[in-house]
N, C-alpha and C positions, 0 to 999 in steps of 0.2 A: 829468296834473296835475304840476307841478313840483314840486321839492322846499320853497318856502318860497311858497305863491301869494300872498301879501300883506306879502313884503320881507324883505329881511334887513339888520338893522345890530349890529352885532359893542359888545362891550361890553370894556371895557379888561381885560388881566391875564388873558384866556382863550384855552387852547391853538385850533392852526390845526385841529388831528382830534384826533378821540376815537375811540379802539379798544371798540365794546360787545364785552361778553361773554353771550353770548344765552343764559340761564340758563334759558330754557324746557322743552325737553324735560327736561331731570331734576328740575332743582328748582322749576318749573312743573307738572310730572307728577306728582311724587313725595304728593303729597299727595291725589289726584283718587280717591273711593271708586270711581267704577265705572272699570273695566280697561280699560283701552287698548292697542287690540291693537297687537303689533308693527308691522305694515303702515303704520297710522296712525301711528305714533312715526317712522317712517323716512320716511314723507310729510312729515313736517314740520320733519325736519333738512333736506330737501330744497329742501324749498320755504324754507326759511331762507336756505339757502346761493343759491339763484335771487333771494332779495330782496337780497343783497350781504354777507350776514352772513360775516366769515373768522374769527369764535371761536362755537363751538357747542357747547356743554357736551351731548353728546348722553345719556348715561346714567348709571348709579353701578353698579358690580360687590359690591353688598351683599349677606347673602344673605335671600333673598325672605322670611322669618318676619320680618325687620324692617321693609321695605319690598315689600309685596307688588306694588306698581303696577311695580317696576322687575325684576320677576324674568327678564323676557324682555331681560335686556341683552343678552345673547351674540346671541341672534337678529336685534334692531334692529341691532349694531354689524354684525352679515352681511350686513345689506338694506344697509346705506347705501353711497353710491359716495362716495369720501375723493378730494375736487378738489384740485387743488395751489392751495396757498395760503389753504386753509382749514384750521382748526386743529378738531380734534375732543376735547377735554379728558373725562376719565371720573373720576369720582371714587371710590378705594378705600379701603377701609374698616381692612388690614392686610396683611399681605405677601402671604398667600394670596390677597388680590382684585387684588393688584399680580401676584405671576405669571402670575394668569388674562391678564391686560390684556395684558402682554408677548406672550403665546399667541397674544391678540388680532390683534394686530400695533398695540397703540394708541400714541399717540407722545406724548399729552399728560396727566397723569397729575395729582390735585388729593386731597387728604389733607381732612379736615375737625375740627377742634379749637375748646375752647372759652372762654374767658374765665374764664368761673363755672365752681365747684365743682358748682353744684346742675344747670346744663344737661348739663356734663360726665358726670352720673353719668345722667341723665334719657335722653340720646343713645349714649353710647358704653358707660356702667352703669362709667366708670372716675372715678378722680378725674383732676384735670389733668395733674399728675405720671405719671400710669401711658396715659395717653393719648399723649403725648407720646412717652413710652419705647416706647410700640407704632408708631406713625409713625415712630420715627429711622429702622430700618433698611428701612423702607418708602423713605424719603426719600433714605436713601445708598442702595439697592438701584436705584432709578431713576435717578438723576445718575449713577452707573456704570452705564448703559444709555444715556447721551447724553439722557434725558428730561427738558424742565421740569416743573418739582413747583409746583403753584397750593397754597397756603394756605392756606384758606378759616378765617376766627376769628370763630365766633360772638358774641352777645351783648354788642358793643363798645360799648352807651351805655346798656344796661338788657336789667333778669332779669325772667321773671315771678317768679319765687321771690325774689331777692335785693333787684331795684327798683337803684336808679340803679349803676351800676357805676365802680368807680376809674377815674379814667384811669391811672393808677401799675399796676392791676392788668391792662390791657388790656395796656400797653407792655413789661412784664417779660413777659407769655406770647408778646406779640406776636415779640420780638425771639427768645427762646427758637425758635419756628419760624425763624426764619428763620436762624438758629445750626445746625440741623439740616440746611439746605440747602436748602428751598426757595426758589425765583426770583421770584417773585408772592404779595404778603400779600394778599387780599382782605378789607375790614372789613365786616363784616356785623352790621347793625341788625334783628336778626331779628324782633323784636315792633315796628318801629317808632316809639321812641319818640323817637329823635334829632332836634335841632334844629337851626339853622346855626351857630350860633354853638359847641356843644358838638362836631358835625362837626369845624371848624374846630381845636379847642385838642386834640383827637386828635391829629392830622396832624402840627401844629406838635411835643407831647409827644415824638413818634415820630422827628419829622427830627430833635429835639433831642437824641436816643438811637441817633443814626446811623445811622437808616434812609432810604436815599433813596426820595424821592417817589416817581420812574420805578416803586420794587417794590410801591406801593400801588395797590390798585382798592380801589372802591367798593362796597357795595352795600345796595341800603336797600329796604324794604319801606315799603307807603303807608299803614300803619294809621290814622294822624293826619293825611294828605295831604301829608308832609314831603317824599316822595322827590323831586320837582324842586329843590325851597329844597335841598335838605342838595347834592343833584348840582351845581350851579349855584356853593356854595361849598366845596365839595370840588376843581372843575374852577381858581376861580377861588384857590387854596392850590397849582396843580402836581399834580393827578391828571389823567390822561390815560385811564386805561383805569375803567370803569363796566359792574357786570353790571346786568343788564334779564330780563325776559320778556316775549314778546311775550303779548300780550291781558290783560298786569297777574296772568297766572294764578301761583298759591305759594301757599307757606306749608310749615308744620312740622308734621311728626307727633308731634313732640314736644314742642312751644310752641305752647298752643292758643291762645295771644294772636297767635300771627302769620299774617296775612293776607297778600294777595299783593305779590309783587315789585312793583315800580317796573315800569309798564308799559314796554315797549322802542317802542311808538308815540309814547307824551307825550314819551317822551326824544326824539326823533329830529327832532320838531315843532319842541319846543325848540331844539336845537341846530341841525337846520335856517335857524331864524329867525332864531340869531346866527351863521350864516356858520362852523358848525365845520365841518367833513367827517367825514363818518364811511362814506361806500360803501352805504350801505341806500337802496335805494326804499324810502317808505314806505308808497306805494299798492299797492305789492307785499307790503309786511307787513302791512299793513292786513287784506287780502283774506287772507291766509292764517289771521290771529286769525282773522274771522269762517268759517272754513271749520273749523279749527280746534273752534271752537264747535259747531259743528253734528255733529260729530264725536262731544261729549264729552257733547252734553245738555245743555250750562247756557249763560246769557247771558254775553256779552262788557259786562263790563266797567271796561275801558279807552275813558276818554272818546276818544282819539281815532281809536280802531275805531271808536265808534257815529257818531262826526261824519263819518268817511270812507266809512262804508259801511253806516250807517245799520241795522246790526247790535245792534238790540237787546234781540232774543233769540236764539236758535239756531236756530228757524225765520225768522229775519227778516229771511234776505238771501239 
C-alpha cells in the first residue's frame, strides 16, 4: 500500500516534514491496568523504530508506587537495541530518576510540569513553584551532560478541577521552563478539550513572549475528536514536531477525564495526504497497533488501525 493510496495535494502555509514523537510506549502504557511485560514494551519500541519512528519516548524512570505499569524501565531500556538516528527520550521525575538515566546510558531526558495549581499538586503532590524548583537542577544537571531536556506542560487549555485555563497562566509557566533550560516545550491538552482556534492564540501568546515556534511540540488527546483539527492548526501556525501514540492508546492516572492520545495512524493518513513527510510506514504501524492489541487485551481503537487492518478487537486480526 502506499503512503496516500487516493492522492495527495498539499494545502498552503504547511511545513514539508513533521518530526512525530511516538509517545506510545510510556505515555500510551502508563495508564493500561493489566502489566505489560517488559518483553512486549521492547517489541514495541522495536517495531516502532522498524515502522520509521526516529523519536520514541520509550519509558519514564518514576518509582513504581506511583506508576506501577512503568516499574520495569530499567529492564525494557536493557532489551532495546538504541539505532543511530533514533532518539530514545525517558522521562524523570527528579534528580535521582535523572542519575538513574545517566547510569542508563540514556541520552534524551523529558521532565514533566504543570499549568494548574490543582494538577500540579494531583501529579507531582507540589505546587508549581516547588515543582519547578525540583526540575531546575534536574534541567541544569543534564545540559551539563550534553543532554536535550523535553518539557512536557500539562493542562494548556483546561483543568478538570479548575476548567478553562489562562492563556497568561500557560505562558508565564511555560517560559519559566524553558528559563530553566530546557530545548523542546511540549503543550499538552491532557483532558482534551482544545480547539483550533484556542490552539492557535496559545502559539501566537507564546511567540509573542519570545519563545520560538522551532521549541514548541504539540500534543493533544481526542476526547472531543479535536486532535486532527487542533494538529492541522498548530502545523499550519509553525509547529513542526507533534507527539502521537500509536493505536490512539493514553491517558492519565491522574486526570480521569483524559483519554487517549491523538492516534499516530490518523496522523500520518493525514499528513500523508497533504504531502508532509514524516519517514513512517503506515502499513507497518498499523499492523503493529493491531499486534499491540492483542498483546494488551483490549480493542484498537484508532480508526485508522481498524480501516487498515480490520482490527477491531484484539482477536480480530
Amino acid at each position: 500500500m502506499t503512503s496516500a493510496p487516493y492522492g495527495v495535494d498539499a494545502l498552503p502555509g504547511l511545513p514539508g516534514a513533521v518530526t512525530i514523537c511516538e509517545v506510545g510506549p510510556r505515555d500510551g502504557l502508563q495508564n493500561e491496568q493489566l502489566l505489560v511485560p517488559a518483553e512486549v514494551k521492547a517489541e514495541l519500541v522495536e517495531r516502532l523504530a522498524d515502522a520509521g519512528h526516529t523519536v520514541i519516548e520509550t519509558t519514564s524512570l518514576v518509582h513504581p508506587k506511583w506508576v506501577p505499569q512503568l516499574a520495569d524501565a530499567e529492564e525494557v531500556l536493557g532489551r532495546i537495541r538504541r539505532r543511530p538516528g533514533v532518539r530514545y527520550p525517558v522521562l524523570v521525575p527528579n534528580r535521582r530518576g535523572l542519575e538513574r538515566a545517566l547510569d542508563l546510558g540514556v541520552t534524551d531526558i523529558a521532565v514533566f510540569a504543570s499549568a494548574t495549581e490543582t494538577f500540579a499538586k494531583a501529579n507531582l503532590n507540589r505546587t508549581v513553584d516547588e515543582s519547578l524548583e525540583m526540575f531546575a537542577p534536574v534541567v541544569a544537571r543534564a545540559r551539563e551532560a550534553g543532554l536535550p531536556v523535553r518539557g512536557y506542560l500539562s493542562m494548556c487549555w483546561g483543568d478538570p478541577w479548575q476548567g478553562e485555563v489562562p492563556i497568561t497562566q500557560v505562558v508565564a509557566v511555560a517560559t519559566r521552563l524553558l528559563r530553566l533550560g530546557c530545548t523542546e516545550l511540549s503543550l499538552g491538552d491532557t483532558i482534551g478539550v482544545a480547539t483550533p482556534g484556542r490552539v492557535v492564540a496559545l502559539l501566537r501568546a507564546l511567540t509573542a513572549a519570545g519563545v520560538h515556534i522551532g521549541q514548541i511540540a504539540v500534543h493533544f488527546h481526542d476526547t472531543y475528536g479535536q486532535g486532527l483539527a487542533n494538529t492541522l492548526a498548530a502545523l499550519q501556525n509553525g509547529v513542526t514536531t507533534v507527539d502521537a501514540s500509536a493505536g490512539g492508546l493514553g491517558g492519565c492516572p491522574y486526570a480521569k477525564s483524559a483519554t487517549g492520545n491523538l492516534a499516530t495512524e490518523d496522523l500520518v493518513w493525514q499528513l500523508d495526504g497533504l504531502g508532509i513527510h514524516t519517514g513512517i510506514d503506515l502499513a507497518k504501524l498499523a499492523e503493529t497497533s493491531a499486534w499491540l492489541a492483542q498483546r494488551i487485551g483490549r480493542p484498537v481503537t484508532a480508526r485508522s488501525v481498524r480501516a487498515l487492518t480490520g482490527a477491531g478487537s484484539p482477536a480480530g486480526h
